[in-house]
C-alpha positions, 0 to 999 in steps of 0.5 A: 500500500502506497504511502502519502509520500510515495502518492505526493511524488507519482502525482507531481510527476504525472502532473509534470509529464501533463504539463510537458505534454501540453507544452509540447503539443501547444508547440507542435499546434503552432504548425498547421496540421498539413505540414506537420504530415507533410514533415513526416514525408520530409523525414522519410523522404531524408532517410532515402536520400541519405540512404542512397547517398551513403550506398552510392558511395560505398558502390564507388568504393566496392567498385574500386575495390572489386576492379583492384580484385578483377585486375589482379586475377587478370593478371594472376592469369598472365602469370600462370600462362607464362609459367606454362609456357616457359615450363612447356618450352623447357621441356620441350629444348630437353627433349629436342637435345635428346632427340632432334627433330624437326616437328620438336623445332618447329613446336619450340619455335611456335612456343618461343613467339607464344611466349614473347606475344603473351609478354609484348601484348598481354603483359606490356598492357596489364596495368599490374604487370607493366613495371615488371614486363622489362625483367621478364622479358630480359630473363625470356631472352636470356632463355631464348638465346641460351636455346640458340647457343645450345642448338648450335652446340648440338650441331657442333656435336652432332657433326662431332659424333658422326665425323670424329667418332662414327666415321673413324669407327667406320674406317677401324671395321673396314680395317679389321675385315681387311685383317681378317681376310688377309689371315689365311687361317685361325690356328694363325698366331695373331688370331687371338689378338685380333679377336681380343682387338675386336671384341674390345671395338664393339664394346666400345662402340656400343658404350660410344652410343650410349654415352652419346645418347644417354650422357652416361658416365659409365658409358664413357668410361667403358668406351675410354676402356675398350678404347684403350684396349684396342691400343694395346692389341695393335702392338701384340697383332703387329708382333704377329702379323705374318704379311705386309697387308697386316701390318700395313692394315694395323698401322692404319688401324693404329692411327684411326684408333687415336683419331677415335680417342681424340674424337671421344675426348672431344665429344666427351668436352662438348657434351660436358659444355652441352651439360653446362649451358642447359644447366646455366643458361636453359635451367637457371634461366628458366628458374630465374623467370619461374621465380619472378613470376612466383615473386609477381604472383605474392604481390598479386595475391597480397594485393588481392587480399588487400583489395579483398580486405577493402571490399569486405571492410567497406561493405561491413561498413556500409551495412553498419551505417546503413543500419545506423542511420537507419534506426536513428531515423527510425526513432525520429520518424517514430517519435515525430510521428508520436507526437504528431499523433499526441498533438492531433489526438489530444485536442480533439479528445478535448472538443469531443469531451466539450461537446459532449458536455454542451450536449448535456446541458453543461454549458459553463464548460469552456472549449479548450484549444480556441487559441490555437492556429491551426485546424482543430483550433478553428474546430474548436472555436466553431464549437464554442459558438453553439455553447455561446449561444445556449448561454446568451438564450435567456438573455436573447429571449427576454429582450425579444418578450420587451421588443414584442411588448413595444411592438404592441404598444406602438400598434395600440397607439397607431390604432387610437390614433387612426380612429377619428379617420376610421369613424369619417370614413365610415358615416361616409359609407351610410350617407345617401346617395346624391345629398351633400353635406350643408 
């Protein structure tokens, strides 16, 4: 159960929110009720437009940011591309060294001009890639060259292998058929020797071919071996030749036989070149420009993430202003609406309540709100007239009970007064016709 305190305080406060209430809506009464609906369209109309000021500048940021995101992807793409395609190519110069070709070439050639138009068109106009189109150019030159100074050292070798290797080889067979026929039978005492001789050019040229083919250290040490080999029987068959076909046959044999050796040395010396300029210059060339272009796709992914992290910032900070200004609003809108509705609603509580007590016969009851300007106040001076009136009736019919009395006073008077006239008139009427009055 309240105290009287507690009661004293709740009705100083209802009476201060009445008081506010009232101040407020004698405030809002000042403004004609028209505009003040019209300002809640002003408000709605505000939020639309900040709204699409606020969204149309975060379009402009996200559109920036997406491009950044798209261009970067465009140019990750020239990127990959370049790296398949020199990876392609450097496969392909390894399979056009082990085995040359003309389809290879003509496939390297084509390539070789993919990947300088992928960097003269594609990469020169990527806005991305324009500051490092100079590096990978120079790195892809350096790639291309080295694969022309191969391509020659593999014709320098090939003519290596079939004119000091292969043609000696060829000489040294003839030989040693010559050898053998010039041998009447096999109990002679060079035969031995000329087996062990020829064994060892077989061998050796097997190990030639291989080690020509294949690079093979093993090869080339077998073929240094037989090759030796071969040096050794000459003097043991020279010893034991029993005619002068013979020894001329192994004196030739002889001479060809180190012509082969300084030819296997020599192409022992380019291979190892060979080896040397597709690691230094087609590999690491190759490596080099793999590595740039891993280099150029961190910055690219950095800036994509960089881009991705503005676009998702920015589009996080747009729905948080969004949201914002659209709940502050909100509360505007709501609390205008409020008291727009309090101002519209509480004076016309006050004219119904009045008229109604008019209607009631409470004529002393005072129509609340006749000062103000706007409609309802119009409304409620109108419905004070009716009270005006009922009020001023007595007063209205008693001066209408004395002016009705005076009316008929002054009719009595007029009438008194026109009886002479009426009397005249009338002894008139019954004179006969024809005598004058003497």
């Amino acid at each position: 159960m309240a105290t009287p305190a507690q009661s004293e305080i709740g009705e100083r406060s209802a009476s201060l929110a009445a008081k506010v209430r009232a101040r407020i809506v004698s405030i809002l009464r000042a403004v004609p009720i028209r505009w003040r609906i019209l300002s809640i369209a002003l408000l709605n109309s505000a939020v639309v437009v900040v709204l699409a000021v606020l969204i149309w500048n975060g379009a402009k940021v996200l559109g920036s940011a997406w491009e950044d995101v798209r261009q970067v992807r465009e140019s990750d793409k020239i990127l990959a591309l370049l790296e398949s395609e020199t990876s392609r190519l450097q496969n392909l110069i390894h399979r056009y060294i082990n085995q040359p070709s003309p389809e290879l070439f003509a496939e390297i050639l084509l390539l070789r001009e993919a990947v300088l138009g992928t960097l003269t068109t594609r990469a020169s106009t990527d806005p991305m890639l324009a500051g490092s189109v100079e590096e990978l150019e120079r790195v892809t030159d350096r790639f291309l060259n080295g694969f022309g100074e191969l391509r020659g050292l593999q014709a320098t070798i090939a003519k290596t292998y079939e004119e000091q290797v292969l043609k000696p080889a060829r000489d040294m067979a003839g030989l040693y058929s010559i050898i053998e026929g010039a041998t009447g039978h096999r109990d002679a005492l060079i035969w031995p020797s000329l087996g062990k001789s020829r064994e060892a050019f077989t061998a050796m040229l097997v190990a030639a071919n291989a080690y020509y083919l294949s690079l093979s250290s093993a090869s080339a040490e077998e073929a240094r071996r037989n090759t030796d080999t071969i040096e050794k029987t000459i003097p043991e068959m020279s010893d034991l030749a029993d005619n002068d076909l013979q020894r001329l046959a192994l004196q030739r044999l002889a001479t060809r036989t180190a012509a082969l050796r300084e030819g296997l040395a020599k192409l022992s010396e380019q291979l190892s070149s060979r080896t040397e300029l597709l690691r230094n210059t087609i590999d690491a060339t190759q490596a080099e420009e793999i590595g740039a272009i891993d280099d150029l796709s961190a910055k690219m992914r950095e800036r994509e993430q960089k881009a991705q992290e503005t676009f998702d910032r920015t589009l996080s900070d747009i729905s948080r202003r969004v949201l914002s200004i659209a709940v502050i609003f909100l509360g505007i809108i709501l609390t205008a609406g409020v008291l727009i509705a309090l101002s519209i609603r509480l004076p016309l509580q006050q004219i119904m309540m009045a008229m109604r007590a008019i209607t009631l016969g409470d004529y002393d009851r005072e129509v609340q709100g006749t000062a103000a300007r706007d409609e309802i106040g119009a409304m409620a001076r109108r419905g004070g007239i009716p009270r005006e009136r009922h009020r001023q009736a007595p007063h209205r019919g008693r001066a209408a009970h004395l002016e009705g009395k005076g009316r008929k006073r002054a009719a009595r008077a007029q009438y008194r007064a026109a009886e002479p006239d009426r009397r005249r008139t009338a002894r008139r009427a019954r004179r006969p016709c024809g005598r004058r009055r003497p």
